[in-house]
C-alpha positions as CSV (number, residue, x, y, z in Angstrom):
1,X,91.0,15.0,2.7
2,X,89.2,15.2,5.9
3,X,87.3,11.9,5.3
4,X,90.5,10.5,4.4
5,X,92.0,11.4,8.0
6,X,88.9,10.1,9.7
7,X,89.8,6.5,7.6
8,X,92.9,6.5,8.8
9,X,92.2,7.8,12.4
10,X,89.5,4.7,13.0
11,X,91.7,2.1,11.4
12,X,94.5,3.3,13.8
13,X,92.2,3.0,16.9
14,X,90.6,-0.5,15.6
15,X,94.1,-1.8,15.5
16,X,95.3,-0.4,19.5
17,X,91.7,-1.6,20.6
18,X,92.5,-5.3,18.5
19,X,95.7,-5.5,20.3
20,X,94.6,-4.9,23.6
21,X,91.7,-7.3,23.3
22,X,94.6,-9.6,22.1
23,X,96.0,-11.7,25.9
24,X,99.4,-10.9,26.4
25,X,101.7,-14.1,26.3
26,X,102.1,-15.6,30.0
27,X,106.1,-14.8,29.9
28,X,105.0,-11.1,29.4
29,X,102.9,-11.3,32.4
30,X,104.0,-10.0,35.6
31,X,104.5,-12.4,38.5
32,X,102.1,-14.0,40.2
33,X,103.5,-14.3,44.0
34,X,100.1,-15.2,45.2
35,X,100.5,-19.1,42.8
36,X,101.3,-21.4,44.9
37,X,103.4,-23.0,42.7
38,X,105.6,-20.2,42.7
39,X,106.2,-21.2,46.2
40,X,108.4,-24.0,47.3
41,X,106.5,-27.3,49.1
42,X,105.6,-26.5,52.4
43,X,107.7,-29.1,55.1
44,X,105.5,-31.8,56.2
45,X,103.5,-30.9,59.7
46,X,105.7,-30.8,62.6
47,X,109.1,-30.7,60.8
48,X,111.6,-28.5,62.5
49,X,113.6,-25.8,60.5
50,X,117.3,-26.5,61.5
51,X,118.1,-29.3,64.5
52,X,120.8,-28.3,66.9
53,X,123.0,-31.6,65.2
54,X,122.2,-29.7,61.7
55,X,124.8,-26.5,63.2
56,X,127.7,-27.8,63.4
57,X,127.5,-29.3,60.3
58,X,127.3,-26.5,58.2
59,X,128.7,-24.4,60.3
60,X,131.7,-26.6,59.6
61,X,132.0,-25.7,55.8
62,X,132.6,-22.0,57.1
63,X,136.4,-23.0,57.5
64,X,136.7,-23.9,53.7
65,X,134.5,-21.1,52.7
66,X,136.7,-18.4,54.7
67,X,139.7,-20.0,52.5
68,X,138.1,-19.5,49.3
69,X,136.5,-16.2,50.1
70,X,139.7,-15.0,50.8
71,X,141.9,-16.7,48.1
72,X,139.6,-15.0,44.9
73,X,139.0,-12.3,46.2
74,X,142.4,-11.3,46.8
75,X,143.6,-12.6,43.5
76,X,140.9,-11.0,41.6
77,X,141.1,-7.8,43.4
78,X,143.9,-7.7,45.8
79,X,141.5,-7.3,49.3
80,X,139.3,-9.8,51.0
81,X,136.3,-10.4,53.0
82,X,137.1,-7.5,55.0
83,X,136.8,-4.8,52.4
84,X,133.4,-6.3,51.7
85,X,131.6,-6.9,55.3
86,X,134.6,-7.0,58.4
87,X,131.3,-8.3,60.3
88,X,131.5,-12.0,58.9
89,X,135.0,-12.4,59.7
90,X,134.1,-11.8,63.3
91,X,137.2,-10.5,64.5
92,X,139.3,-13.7,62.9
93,X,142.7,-12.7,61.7
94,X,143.4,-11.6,58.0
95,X,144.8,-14.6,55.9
96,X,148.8,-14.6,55.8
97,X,150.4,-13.2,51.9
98,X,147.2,-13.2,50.2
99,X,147.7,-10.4,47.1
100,X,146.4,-10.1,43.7
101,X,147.4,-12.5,41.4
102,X,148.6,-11.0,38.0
103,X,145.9,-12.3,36.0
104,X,143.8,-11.5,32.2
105,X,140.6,-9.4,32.4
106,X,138.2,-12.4,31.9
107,X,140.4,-14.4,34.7
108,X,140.0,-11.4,36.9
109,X,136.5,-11.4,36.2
110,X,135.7,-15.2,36.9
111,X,137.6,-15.4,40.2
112,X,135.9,-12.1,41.5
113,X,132.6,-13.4,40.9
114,X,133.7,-17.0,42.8
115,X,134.8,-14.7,45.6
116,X,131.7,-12.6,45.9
117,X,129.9,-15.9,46.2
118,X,131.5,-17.5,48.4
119,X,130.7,-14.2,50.7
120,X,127.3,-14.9,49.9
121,X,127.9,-18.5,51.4
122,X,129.3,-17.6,54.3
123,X,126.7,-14.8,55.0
124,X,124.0,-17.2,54.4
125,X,125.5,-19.7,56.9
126,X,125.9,-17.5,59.6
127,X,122.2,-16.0,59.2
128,X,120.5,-19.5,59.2
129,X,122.7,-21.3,61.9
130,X,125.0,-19.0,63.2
131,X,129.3,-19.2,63.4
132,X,132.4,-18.4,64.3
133,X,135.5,-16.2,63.7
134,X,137.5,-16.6,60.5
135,X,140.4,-19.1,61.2
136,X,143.7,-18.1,60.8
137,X,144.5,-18.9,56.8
138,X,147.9,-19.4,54.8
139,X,147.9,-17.8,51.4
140,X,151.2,-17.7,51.2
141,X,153.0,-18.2,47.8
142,X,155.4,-20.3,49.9
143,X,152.0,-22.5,51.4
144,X,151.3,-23.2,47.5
145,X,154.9,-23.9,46.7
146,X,155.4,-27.1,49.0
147,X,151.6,-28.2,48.0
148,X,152.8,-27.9,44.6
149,X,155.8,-29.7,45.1
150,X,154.2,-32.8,47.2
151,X,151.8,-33.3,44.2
152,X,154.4,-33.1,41.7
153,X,156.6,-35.6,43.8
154,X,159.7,-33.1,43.2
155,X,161.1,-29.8,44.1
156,X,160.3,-27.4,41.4
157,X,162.6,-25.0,40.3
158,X,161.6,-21.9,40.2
159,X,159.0,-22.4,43.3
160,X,155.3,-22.4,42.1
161,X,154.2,-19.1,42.0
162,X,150.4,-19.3,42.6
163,X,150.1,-15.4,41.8
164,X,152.1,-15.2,39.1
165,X,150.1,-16.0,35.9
166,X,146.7,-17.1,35.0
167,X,147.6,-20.7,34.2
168,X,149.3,-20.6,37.7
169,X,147.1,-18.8,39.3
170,X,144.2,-21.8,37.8
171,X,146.0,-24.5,38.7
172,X,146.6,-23.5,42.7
173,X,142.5,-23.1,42.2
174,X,142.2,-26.2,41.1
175,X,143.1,-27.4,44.4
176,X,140.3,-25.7,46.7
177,X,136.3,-26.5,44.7
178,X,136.2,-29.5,44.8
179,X,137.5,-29.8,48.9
180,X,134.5,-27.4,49.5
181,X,132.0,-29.0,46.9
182,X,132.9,-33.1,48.5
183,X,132.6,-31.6,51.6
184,X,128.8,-30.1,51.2
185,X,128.1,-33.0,48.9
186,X,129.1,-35.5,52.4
187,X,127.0,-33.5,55.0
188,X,123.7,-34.1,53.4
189,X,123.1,-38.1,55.0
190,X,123.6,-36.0,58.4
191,X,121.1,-33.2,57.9
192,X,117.4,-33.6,59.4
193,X,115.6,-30.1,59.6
194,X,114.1,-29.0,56.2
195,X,115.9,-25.5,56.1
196,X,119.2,-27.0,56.9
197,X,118.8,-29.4,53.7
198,X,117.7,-26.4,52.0
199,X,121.1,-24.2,53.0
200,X,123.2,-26.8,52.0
201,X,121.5,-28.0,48.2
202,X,121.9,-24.3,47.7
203,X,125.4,-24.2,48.4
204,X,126.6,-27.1,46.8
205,X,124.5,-26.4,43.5
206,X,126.8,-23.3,43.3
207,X,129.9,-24.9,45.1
208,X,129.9,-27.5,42.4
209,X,129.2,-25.2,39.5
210,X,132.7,-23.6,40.8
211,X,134.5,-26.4,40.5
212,X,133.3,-27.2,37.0
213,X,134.0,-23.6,35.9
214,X,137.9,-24.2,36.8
215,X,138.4,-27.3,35.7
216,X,136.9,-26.4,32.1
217,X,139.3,-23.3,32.3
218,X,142.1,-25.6,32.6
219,X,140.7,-28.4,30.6
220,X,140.5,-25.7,27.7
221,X,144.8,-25.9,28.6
222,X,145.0,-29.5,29.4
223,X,147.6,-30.2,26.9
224,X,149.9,-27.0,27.4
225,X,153.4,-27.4,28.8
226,X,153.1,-25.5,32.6
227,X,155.9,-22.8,32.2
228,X,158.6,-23.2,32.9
229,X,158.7,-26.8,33.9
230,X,159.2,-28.5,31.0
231,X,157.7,-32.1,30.1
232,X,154.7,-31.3,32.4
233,X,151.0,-30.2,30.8
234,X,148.4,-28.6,32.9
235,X,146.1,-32.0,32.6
236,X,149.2,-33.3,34.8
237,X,149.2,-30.9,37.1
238,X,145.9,-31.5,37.7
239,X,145.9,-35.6,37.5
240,X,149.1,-34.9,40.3
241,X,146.8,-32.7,42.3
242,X,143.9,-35.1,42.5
243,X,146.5,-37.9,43.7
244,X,147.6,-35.6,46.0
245,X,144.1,-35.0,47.7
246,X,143.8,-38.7,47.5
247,X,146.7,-39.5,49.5
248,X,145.8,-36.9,52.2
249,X,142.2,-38.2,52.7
250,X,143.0,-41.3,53.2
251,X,139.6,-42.7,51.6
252,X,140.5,-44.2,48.4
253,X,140.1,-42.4,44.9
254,X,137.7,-39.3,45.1
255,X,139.3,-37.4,42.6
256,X,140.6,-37.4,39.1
257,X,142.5,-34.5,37.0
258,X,140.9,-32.9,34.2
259,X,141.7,-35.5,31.6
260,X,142.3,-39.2,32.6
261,X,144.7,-41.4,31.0
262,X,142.1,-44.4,29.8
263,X,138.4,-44.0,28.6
264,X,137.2,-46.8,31.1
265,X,137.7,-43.8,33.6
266,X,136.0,-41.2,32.2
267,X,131.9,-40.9,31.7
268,X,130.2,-44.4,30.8
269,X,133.8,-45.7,29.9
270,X,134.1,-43.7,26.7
271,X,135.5,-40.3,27.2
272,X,139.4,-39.6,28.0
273,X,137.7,-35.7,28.7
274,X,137.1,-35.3,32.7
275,X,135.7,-31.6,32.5
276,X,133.0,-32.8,35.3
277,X,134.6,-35.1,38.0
278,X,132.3,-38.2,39.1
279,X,132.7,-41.8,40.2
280,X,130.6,-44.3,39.4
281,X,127.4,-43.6,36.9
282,X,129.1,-39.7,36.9
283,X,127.7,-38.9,40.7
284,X,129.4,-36.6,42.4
285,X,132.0,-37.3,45.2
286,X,132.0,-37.1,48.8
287,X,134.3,-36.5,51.6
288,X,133.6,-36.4,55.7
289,X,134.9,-33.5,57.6
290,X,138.2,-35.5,58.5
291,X,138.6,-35.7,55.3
292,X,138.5,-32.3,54.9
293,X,140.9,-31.4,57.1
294,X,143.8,-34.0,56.3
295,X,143.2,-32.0,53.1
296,X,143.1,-28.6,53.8
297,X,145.9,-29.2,57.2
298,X,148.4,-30.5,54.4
299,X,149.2,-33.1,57.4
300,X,147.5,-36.5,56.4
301,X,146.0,-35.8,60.2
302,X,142.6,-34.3,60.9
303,X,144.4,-34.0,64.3
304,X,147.3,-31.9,63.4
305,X,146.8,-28.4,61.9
306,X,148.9,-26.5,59.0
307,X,148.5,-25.8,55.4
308,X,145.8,-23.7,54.9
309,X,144.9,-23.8,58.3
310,X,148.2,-23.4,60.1
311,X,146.2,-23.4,63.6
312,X,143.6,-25.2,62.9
313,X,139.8,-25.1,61.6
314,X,136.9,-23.3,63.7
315,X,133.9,-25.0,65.1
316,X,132.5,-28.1,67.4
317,X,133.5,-30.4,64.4
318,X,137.2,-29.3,64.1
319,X,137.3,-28.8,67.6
320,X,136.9,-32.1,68.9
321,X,139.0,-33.7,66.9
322,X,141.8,-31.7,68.7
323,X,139.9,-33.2,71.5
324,X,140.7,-36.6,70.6
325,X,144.4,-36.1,70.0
């Protein structure tokens, strides 16, 4: 019996001392910080970091970011930016009838996470290049109502109700992404300092992953009737929406709804789905900043606040168009 152990014993350690003489697959391997090609390229000699020009620029997205911030967060959990750091609102007023939107667990869930984000935008932005106070912002149910009713080319009866539902609630969404995503997307030609181009790839990777995430939520709905306005899907809503933003900006079609009527308008001319919206060879959109504002001021005006923004956006950019009124 006792030779028998012994057997046993050295097989057991022949095996541990076999598997540790075995190299452990790389993915096992802990890290190697030291590789520099962990590390990202280093900027060509000389290159500055962020040029003074580079500021305003990105400070400028801060306006749209401070809507969004504020719009999931307060949906998904019925407080804002405040609850989470009062520092990066800077003393800015709290948005006007933001509340939380009566919405299903995995709804609650994705506009949360959206919300958080965007805090981590706006955090990010004000580290790098600095900012300014949150502007004043209209949430209002009322604010969505006559946006809703603009796009849809009628008065709708009841009023759109933007907290009300998840399919509502989706659809006023719908409406902010892709304002935030063209508007990072239309910055880059002006950027010159290598952590400036940095901040805002970051931002748009994740800006535009938001917009896809809400327009595949609704694209999963496109061909429900919106209650209760009947004769009137959710892939209308969203092709009225897109026409909407279109009108505002002023620059020609940037935007399509979630499903387009022909195939020659969807990717290489063969698809009628629009999960992912893209011009030409499926890249992605752009707007300038007064764009941006006709959009988000509801006015058709970069030079005359409201919507969103009833007293305008924050920063040099905004600013100066008030200059130029």
């Amino acid at each position: 019996m006792a030779r028998a152990r012994d057997a046993v014993l050295v097989v057991v350690v022949a095996a541990i001392l076999l598997r540790l003489a075995v190299p452990a697959p790389a993915n096992l391997l802990p890290p190697n910080t030291d590789d520099p090609r962990c590390r990202a390229s280093p900027p060509r000699r000389g290159a500055l970091a962020v040029y003074p020009t580079d500021m305003e620029q990105l400070q400028f997205l801060l306006n749209a970011k401070f809507v969004e911030a504020e719009w999931f967060l307060h949906c998904a959990l019925g407080r804002g930016v405040d609850f989470l750091d009062r520092n990066l609102s800077a003393g800015g007023p709290p948005p006007v009838g933001a509340k939380r939107a009566a919405l299903d667990f995995r709804t609650t869930e994705v506009a949360a996470e959206l919300g958080y984000q965007e805090v981590g935008h706006i955090r990010a932005i004000k580290q790098y290049v600095g900012g300014f106070p949150r502007p004043a912002i209209d949430l209002s149910a009322e604010r969505f109502a006559m946006i809703m009713d603009e796009a849809m080319g009628a008065r709708l009866d009841p009023p759109f109700d933007p907290y009300a539902g998840t399919v509502n609630f989706l659809l006023a969404s719908y409406i902010l992404p892709h304002v935030t995503a063209a508007a990072t997307m239309g910055i880059s030609s002006t950027l010159m300092g290598y952590l400036s181009k940095r901040l805002q790839a970051s931002i748009l990777a994740v800006e535009a992953g938001q917009d896809a995430v809400v327009r595949l939520l609704l694209y999963q709905r496109a061909d429900e009737l919106v209650a209760p306005y009947q004769g009137h899907t959710v892939a209308d809503f969203t092709r009225r929406i897109s026409d909407w933003r279109n009108r505002l900006s002023g620059c020609g079609d940037k935007d399509e709804g979630v499903k387009v009527l022909d195939r020659h308008q969807g990717a290489e001319r063969r698809t009628i789905s629009n999960v992912l919206g893209a011009g030409d060879d499926s890249l992605g959109f752009q707007r300038t900043p007064a764009e941006v504002l006709r959009i988000l001021y509801g006015s058709h005006n970069e030079q005359i606040p409201g919507g969103f923004l009833p007293r305008g956006a924050n920063g040099t950019i905004a600013r100066n168009f008030f200059q130029l009124a």
